[in-house]
Residue, then its C-alpha position, 0 to 999 in steps of 0.5 A: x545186606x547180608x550178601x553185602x557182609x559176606x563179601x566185605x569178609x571175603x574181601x577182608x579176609x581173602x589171603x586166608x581163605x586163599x591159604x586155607x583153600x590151598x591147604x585143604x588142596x594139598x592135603x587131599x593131593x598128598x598124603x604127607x602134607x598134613x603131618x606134624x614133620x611137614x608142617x613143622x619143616x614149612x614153618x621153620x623155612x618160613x618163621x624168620x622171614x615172617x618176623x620180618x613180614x610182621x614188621x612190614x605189615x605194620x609199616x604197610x598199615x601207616x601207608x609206607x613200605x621198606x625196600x631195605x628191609x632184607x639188607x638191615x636184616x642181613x646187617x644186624x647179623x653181621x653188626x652181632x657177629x662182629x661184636x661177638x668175640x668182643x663183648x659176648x652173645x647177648x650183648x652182641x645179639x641186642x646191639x644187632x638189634x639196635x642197629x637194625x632199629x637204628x638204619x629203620x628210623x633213619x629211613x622213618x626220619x627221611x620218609x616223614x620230614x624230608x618228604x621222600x618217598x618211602x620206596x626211593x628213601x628205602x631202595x637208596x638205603x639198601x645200597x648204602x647198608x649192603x655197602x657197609x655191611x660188605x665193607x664191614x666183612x670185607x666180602x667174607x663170611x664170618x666165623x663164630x666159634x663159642x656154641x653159645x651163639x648158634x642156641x638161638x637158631x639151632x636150640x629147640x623147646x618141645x622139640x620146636x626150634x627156638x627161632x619159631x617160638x620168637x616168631x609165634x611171640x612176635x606175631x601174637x604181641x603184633x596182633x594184639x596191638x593192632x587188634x586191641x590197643x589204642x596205638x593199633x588204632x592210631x596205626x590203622x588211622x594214620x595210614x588211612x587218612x594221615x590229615x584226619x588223624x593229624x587233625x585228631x591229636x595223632x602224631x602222625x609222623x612219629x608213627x610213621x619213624x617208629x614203625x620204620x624203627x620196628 
């Protein structure tokens, strides 16, 4: 029975057992991998896109997945640049937000009353958000001159980047949903068997579009 345990942690916890391997293996490869600039470089490379991983995690927890998630991605930054000269930072950055929920939950609301599947439905929306998005800047970079803009990607607390400290946020308020509340335990049922969680009260489509949204 314990070496039964044993493995059911392993088995859980195999990625991070990979990583910790890997790290340990490079650290002893090479002297500059484990210093404060290294570390800190590999978690600027790959804050952003773990912000992104996140999300996709909690849709992969409800039994779903998102090829369009780096077109809306792309798309929100393009929807703020855009509005920016207009109506100013802040608002333009939320408003890129809300576009990008906006694209989700209309993936989420194809997935969970249309019946498509979710890696038709969100490979088809990737093309249409890579067409808006190209017919929104005609092909071409955009500018933006107020500094204002550019604090989030470039300004620095403690010397971190302010982009990792939204990453490492995102990441500990995702944890503890999923770890400690009642709507991580919905998430986790619904995708493991959506017909008992249905049978239990849980709205499991709702689920379902709010997870794309994220």
């Amino acid at each position: 029975a314990s070496w039964r345990g044993v493995l059911l942690a392993v088995q859980e916890c195999g990625i991070v057992i990979a990583l910790a391997v890997l790290a340990l293996a490079l650290s002893l490869s090479s002297s500059h991998f484990l210093t404060p600039l290294n570390l800190l470089n590999t978690v600027e490379a790959g804050a952003i896109y773990g912000i992104v991983a996140i999300a996709l995690t909690i849709l992969l927890i409800v039994g779903e997945f998102d090829l369009s998630s780096g077109a809306i991605f792309v798309l929100a930054g393009i929807v703020a640049a855009k509005l920016q000269p207009a109506i100013g930072t802040s608002p333009a950055l939320e408003l890129g937000v809300l576009a990008g929920m906006a694209v989700g939950a209309v993936n989420g609301l194809v997935v969970a009353y249309l019946r498509i599947n979710s890696f038709a439905a969100t490979l088809g929306t990737s093309l249409l958000v890579v067409g808006i998005g190209t017919k929104i800047t005609n092909g071409f970079q955009l500018y933006i001159a107020d500094p204002e803009f550019s604090v989030l990607g470039n300004g620095k607390v403690l010397g971190v980047d302010y982009f990792i400290w939204v990453f490492i946020a995102f990441a500990l308020l995702s944890g503890l949903v999923l770890w400690r509340t009642k709507l991580g335990r919905w998430l986790y049922a619904a995708g493991g068997n959506p017909e008992a969680a249905r049978l239990s009260g849980i709205n499991v489509q709702a689920l379902r579009i709010g997870a794309f949204a994220f």
